[in-house]
N, CA, C and O atoms as CSV, one atom per row, in Angstrom:
chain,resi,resn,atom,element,x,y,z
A,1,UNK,N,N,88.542,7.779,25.445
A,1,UNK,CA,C,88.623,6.907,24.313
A,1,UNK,C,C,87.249,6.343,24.003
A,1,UNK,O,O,86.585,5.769,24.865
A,2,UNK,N,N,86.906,6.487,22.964
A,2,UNK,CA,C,85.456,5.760,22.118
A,2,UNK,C,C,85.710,4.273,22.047
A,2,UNK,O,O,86.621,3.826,21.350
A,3,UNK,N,N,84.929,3.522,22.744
A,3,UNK,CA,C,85.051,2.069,22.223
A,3,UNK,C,C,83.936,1.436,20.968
A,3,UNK,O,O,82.730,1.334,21.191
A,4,UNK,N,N,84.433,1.129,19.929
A,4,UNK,CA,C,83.709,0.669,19.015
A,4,UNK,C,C,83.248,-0.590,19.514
A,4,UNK,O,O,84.005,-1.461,19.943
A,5,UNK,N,N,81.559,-0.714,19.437
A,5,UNK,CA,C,81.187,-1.715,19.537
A,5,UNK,C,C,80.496,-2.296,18.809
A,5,UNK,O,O,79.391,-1.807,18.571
A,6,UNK,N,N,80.985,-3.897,18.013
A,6,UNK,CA,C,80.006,-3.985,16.858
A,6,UNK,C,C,79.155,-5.253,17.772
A,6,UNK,O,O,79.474,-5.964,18.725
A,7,UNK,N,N,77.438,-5.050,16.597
A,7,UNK,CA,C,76.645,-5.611,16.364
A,7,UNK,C,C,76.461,-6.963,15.752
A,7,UNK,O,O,77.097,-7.057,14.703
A,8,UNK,N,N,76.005,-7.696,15.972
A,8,UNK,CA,C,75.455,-8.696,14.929
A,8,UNK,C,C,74.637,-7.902,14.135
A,8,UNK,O,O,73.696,-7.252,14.590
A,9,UNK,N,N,75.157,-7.944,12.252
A,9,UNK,CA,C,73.745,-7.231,11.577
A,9,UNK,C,C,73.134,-8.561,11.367
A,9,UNK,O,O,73.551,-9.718,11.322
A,10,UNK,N,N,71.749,-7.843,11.231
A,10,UNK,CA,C,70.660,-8.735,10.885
A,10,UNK,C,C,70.661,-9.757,9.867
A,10,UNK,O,O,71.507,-9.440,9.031
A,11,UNK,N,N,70.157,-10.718,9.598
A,11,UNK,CA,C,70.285,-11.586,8.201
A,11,UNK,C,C,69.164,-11.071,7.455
A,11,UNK,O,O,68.014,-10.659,7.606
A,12,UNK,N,N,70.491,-11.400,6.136
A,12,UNK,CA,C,70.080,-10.587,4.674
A,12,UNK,C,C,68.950,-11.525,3.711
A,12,UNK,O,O,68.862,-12.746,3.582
A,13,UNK,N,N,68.418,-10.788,3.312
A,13,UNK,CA,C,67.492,-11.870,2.800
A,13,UNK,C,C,68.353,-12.519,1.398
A,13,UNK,O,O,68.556,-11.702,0.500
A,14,UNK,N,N,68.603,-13.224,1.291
A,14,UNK,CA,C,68.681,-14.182,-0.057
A,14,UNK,C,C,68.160,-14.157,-1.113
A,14,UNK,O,O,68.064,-15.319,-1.508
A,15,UNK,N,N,67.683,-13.342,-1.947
A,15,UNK,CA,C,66.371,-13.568,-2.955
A,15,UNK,C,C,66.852,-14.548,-4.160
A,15,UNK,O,O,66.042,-14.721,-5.071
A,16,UNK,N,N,68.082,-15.186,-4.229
A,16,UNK,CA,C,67.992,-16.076,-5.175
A,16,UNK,C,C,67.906,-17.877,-4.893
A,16,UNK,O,O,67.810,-18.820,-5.679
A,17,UNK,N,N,68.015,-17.774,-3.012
A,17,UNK,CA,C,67.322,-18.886,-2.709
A,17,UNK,C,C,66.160,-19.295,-3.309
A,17,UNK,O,O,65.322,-18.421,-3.529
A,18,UNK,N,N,65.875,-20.625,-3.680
A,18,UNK,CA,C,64.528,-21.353,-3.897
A,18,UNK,C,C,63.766,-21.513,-2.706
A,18,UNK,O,O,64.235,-21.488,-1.568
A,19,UNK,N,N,62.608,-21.673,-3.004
A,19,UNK,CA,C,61.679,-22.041,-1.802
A,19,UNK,C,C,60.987,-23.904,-2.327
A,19,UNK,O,O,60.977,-24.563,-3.367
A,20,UNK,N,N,60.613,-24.059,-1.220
A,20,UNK,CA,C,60.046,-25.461,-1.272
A,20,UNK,C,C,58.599,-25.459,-0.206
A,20,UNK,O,O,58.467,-24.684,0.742
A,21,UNK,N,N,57.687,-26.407,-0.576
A,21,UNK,CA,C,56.754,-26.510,0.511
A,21,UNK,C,C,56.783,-28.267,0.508
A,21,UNK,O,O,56.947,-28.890,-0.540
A,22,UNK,N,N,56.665,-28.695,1.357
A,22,UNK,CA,C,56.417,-30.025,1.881
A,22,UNK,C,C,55.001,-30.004,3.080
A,22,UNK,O,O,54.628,-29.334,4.043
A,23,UNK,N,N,54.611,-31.051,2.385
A,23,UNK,CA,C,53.183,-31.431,3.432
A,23,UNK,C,C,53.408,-32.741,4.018
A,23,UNK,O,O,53.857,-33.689,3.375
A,24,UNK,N,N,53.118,-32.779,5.148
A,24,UNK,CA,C,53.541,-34.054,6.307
A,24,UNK,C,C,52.311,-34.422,6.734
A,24,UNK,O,O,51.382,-33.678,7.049
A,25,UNK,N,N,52.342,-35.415,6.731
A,25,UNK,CA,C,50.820,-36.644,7.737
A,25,UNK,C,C,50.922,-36.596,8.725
A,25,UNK,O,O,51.990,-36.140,9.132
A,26,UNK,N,N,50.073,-36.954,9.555
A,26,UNK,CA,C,50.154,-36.862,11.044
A,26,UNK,C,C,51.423,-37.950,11.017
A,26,UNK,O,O,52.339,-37.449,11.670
A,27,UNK,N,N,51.821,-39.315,10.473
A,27,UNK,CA,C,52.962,-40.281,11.072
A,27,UNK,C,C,54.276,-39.664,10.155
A,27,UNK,O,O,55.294,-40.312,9.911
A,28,UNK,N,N,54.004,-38.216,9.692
A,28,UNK,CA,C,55.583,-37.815,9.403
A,28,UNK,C,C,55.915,-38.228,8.344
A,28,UNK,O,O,57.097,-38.388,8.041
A,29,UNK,N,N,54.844,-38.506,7.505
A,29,UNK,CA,C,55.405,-39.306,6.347
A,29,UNK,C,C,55.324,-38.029,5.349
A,29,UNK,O,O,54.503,-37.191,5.724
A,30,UNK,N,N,56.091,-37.684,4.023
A,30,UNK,CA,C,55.721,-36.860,3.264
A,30,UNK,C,C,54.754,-36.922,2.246
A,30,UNK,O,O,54.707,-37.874,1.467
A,31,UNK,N,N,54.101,-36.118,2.208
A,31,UNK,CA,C,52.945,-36.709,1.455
A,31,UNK,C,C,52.701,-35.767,0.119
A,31,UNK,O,O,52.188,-36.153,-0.931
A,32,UNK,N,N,53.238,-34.311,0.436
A,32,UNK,CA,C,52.868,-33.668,-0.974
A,32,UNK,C,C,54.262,-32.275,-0.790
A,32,UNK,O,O,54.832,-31.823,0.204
A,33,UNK,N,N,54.366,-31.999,-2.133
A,33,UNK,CA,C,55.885,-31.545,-2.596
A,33,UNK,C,C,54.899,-30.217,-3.402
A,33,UNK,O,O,53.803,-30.258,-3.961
A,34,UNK,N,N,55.814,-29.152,-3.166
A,34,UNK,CA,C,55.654,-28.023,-4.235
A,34,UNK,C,C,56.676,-27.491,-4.547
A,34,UNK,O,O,57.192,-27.021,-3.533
A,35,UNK,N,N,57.234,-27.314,-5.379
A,35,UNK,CA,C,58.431,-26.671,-5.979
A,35,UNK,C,C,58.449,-25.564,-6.336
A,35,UNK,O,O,57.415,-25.099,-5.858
A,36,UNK,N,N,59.154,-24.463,-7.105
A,36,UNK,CA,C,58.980,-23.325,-7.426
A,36,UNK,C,C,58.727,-23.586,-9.399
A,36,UNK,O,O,58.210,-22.686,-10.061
A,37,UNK,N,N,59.073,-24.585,-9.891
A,37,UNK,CA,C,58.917,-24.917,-10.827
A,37,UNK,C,C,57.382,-25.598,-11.192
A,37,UNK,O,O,56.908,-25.535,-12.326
A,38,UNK,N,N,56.734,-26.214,-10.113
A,38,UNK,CA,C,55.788,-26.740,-10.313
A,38,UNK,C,C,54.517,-24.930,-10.426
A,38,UNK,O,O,53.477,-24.865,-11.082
A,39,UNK,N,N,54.883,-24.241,-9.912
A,39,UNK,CA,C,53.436,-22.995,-9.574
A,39,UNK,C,C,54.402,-22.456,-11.165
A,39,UNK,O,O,53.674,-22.550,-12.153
A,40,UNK,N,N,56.043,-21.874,-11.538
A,40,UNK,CA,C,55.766,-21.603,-12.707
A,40,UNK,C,C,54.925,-22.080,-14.001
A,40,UNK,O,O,54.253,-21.373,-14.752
A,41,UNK,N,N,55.256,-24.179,-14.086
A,41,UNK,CA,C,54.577,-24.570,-14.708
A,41,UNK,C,C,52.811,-24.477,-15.110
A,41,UNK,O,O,52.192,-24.580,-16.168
A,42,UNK,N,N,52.472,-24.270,-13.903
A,42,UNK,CA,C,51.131,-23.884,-13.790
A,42,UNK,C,C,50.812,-22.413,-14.058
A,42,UNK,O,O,49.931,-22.440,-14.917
A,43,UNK,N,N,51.032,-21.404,-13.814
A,43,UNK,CA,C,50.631,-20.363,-14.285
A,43,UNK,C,C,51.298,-20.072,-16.010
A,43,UNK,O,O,50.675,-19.247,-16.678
A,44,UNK,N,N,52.316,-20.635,-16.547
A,44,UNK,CA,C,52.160,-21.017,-18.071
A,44,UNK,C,C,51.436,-22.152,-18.098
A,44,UNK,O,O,51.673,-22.655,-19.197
A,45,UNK,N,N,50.891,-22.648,-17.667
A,45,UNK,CA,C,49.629,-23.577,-18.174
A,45,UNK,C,C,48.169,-22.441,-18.732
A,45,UNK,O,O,47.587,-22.274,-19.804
A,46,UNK,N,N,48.055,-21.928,-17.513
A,46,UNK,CA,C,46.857,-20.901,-17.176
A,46,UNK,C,C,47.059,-20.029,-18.545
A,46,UNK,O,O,46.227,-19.755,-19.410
A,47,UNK,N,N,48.708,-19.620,-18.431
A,47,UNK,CA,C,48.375,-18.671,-19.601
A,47,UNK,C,C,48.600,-18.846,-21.024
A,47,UNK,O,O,48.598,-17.941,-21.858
A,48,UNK,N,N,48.749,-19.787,-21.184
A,48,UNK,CA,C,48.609,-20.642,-22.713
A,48,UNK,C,C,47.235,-20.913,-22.750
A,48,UNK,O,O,46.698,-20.182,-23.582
A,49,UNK,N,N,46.544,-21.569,-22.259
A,49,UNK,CA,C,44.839,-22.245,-21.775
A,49,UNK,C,C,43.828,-20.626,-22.081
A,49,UNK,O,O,42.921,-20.829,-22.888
A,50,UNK,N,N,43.890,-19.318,-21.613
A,50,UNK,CA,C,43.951,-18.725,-21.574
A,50,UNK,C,C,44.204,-18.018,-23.370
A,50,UNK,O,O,43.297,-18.055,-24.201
A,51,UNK,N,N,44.736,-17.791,-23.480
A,51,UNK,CA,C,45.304,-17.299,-24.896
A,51,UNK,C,C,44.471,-18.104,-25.897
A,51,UNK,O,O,43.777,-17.542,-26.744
A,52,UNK,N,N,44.571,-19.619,-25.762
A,52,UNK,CA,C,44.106,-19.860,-26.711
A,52,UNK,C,C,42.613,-20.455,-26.485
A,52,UNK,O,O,42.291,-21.464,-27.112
A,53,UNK,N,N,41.800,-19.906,-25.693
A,53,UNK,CA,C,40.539,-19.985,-25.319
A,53,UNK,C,C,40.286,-18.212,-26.315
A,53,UNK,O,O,39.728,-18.177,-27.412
A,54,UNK,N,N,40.641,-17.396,-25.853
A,54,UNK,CA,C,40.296,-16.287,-26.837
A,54,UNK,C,C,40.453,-16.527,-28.607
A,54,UNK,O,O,39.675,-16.310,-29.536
A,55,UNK,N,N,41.858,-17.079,-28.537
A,55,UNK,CA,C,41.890,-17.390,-30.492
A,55,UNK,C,C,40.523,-18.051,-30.632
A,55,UNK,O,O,39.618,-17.614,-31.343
A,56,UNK,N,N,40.475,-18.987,-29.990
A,56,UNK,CA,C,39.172,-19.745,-30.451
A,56,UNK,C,C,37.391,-18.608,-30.227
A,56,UNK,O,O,36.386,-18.627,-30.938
A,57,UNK,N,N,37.508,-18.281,-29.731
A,57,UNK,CA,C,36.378,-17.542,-29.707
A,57,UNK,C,C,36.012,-16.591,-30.320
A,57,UNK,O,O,34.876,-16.227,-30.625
A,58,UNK,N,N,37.536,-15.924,-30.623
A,58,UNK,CA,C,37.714,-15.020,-31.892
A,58,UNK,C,C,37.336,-15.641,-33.216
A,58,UNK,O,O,36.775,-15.142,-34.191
A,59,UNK,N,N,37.798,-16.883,-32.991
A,59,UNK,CA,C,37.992,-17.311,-34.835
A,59,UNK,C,C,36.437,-17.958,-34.904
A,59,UNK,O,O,35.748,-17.849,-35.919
A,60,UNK,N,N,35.996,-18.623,-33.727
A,60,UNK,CA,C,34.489,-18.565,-33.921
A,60,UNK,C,C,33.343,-17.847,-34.508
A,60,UNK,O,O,32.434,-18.312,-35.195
A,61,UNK,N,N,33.620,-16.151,-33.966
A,61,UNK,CA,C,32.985,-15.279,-34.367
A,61,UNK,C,C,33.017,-15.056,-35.558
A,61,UNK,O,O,31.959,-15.123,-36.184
A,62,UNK,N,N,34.155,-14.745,-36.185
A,62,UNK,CA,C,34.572,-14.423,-37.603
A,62,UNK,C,C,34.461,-15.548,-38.605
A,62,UNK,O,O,34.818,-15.431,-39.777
A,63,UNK,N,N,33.992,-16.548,-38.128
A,63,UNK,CA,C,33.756,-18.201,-39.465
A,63,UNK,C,C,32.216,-17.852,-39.694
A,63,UNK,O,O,31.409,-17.180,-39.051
A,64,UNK,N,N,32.158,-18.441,-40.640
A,64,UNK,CA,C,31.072,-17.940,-41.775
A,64,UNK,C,C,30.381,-19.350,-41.154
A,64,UNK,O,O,31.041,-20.331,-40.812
A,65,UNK,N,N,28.570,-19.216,-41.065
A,65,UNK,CA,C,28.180,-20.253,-40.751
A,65,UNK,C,C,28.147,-21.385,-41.409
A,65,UNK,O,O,28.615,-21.461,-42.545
A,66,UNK,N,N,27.399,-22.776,-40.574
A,66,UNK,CA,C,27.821,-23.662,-41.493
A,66,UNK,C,C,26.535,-23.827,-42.480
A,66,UNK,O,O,25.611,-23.979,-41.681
A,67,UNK,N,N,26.014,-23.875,-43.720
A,67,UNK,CA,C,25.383,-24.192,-44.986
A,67,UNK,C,C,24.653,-25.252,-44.470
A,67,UNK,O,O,25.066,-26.381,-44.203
A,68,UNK,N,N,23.156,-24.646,-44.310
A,68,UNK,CA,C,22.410,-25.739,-44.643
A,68,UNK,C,C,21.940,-26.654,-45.507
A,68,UNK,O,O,21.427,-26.290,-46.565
A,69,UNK,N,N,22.075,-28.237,-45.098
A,69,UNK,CA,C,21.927,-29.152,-46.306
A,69,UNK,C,C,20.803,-29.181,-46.437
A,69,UNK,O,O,20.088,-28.919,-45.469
A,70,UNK,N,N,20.062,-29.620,-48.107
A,70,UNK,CA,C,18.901,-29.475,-48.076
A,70,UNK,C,C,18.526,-31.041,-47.861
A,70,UNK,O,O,19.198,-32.024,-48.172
A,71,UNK,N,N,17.042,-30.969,-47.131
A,71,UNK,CA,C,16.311,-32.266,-46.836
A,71,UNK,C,C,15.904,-33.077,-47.761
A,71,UNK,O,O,14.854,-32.660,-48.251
A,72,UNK,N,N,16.316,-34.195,-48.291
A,72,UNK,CA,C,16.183,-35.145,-49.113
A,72,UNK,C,C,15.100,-36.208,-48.387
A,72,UNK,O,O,15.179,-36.801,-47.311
A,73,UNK,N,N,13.755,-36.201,-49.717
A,73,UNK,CA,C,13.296,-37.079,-49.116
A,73,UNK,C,C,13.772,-38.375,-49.958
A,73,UNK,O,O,14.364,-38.462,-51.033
A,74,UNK,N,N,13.160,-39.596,-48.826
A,74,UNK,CA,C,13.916,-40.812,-49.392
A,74,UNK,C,C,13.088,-41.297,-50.536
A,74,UNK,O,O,11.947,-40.851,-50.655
A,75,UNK,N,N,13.559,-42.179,-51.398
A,75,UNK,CA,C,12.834,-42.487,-52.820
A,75,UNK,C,C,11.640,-43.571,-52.393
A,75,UNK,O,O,11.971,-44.651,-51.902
A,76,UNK,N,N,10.151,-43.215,-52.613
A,76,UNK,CA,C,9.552,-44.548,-52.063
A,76,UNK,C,C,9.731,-45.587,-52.972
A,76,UNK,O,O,10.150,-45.595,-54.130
A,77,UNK,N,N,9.232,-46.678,-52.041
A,77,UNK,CA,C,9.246,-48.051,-52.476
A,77,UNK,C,C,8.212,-48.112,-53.654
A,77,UNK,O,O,7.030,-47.769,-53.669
A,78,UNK,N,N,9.145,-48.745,-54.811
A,78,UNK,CA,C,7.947,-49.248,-55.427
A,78,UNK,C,C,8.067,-50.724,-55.611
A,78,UNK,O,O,9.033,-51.476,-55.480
A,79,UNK,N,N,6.697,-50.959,-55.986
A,79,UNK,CA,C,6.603,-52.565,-55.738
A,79,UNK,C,C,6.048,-52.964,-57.126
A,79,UNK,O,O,5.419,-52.189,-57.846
A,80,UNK,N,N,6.431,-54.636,-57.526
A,80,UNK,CA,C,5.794,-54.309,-58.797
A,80,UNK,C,C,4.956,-55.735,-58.600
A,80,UNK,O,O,4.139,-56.093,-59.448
């Protein structure tokens, strides 16, 4: 007779768990938080900041310069 013998299988990874980071002081106190929302927020920061650092450099290039005013001299004094 074959005896079936089961295993513990391994643990599965989760991929729709969140992750968190916490930073601790030496007296255990918490001192700094990262979320998974805080690094999305930031890399759409980057890439908005980003995007519109090019519009602008684009639209720089392509604007017509600015017109020089001509130098006015001032009216002298007259005295009478």
């Amino acid at each position: 007779m074959n005896k079936f013998e089961s295993k513990p299988s391994p643990p599965k990874l989760n991929v729709n768990q969140g992750w968190i980071v916490q930073i601790y002081g030496s007296n255990r106190q918490l001192l700094w938080v990262l979320e998974p929302s805080h690094g999305w927020m930031f890399l759409i920061g980057c890439s908005i900041g980003l995007l519109l650092a090019v519009i602008w450099i684009n639209l720089a290039r392509h604007s017509p310069p600015p017109e020089a005013t001509p130098i006015v001299e001032p009216p002298t004094l007259q005295v009478d």
